[in-house]
C-alpha positions as CSV (number, residue, x, y, z in Angstrom):
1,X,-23.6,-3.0,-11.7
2,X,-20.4,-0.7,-12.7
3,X,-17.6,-2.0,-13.9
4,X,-14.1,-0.9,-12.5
5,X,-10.2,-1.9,-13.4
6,X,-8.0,-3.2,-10.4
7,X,-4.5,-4.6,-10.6
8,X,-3.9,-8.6,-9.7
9,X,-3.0,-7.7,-6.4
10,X,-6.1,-6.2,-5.5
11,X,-8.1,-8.8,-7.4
12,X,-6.6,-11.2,-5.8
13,X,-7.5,-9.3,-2.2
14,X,-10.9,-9.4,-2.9
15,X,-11.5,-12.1,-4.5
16,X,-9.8,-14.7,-1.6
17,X,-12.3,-12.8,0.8
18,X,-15.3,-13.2,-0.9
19,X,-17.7,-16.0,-1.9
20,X,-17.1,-18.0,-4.7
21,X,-19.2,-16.5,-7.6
22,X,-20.0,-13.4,-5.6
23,X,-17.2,-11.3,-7.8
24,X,-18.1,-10.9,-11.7
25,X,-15.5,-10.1,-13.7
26,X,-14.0,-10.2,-17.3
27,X,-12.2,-13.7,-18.2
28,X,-9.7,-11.7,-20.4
29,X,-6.7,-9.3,-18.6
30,X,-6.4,-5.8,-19.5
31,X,-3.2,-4.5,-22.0
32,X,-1.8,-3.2,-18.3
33,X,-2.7,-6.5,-16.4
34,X,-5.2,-5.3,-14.9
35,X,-9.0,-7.2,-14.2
36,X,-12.1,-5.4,-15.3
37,X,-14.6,-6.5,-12.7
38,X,-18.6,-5.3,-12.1
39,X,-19.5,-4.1,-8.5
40,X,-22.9,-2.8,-7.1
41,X,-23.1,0.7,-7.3
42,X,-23.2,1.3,-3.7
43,X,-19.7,-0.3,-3.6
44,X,-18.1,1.7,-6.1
45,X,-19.7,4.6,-3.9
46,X,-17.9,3.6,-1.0
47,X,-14.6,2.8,-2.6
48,X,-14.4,6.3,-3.8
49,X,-15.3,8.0,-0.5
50,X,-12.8,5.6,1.6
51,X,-10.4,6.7,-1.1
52,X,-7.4,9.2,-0.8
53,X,-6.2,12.1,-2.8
54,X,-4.3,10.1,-6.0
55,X,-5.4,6.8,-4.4
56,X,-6.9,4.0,-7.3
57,X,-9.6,1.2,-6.7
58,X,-6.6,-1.2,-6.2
59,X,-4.8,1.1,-3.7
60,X,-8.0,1.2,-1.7
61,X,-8.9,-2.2,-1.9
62,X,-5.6,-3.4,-0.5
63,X,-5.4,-1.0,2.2
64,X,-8.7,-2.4,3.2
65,X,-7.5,-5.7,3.1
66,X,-4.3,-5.4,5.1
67,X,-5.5,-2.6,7.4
């Protein structure tokens, strides 16, 4: 598992999508809000190559999820 920082919004994306106790994450927010949560590897894979130039986790993640 790696973990990876997103912002609320993008937390909140994922985890309203997904089944409950499927997303592991840190109870505790980061100084900038953000949510440190642990994905499979090949996930992290994949959020990098679906990612843009300058694009984060969140931005990706919420594309995704509105798209």
């Amino acid at each position: 598992m790696i973990r990876i920082s997103i912002n609320a919004a993008a937390f909140e994306a994922i985890a309203t999508t997904m089944p409950l106790g499927s997303v592991s994450f840190e109870p505790q927010l980061g100084t900038k809000g953000e949510r440190q949560i642990w994905l499979d590897p090949g996930v992290v894979a994949r959020l990098k190559a679906l990612s843009g130039k300058g694009e984060s986790y969140s931005d990706v993640i919420l594309r995704l999820a509105t798209g």
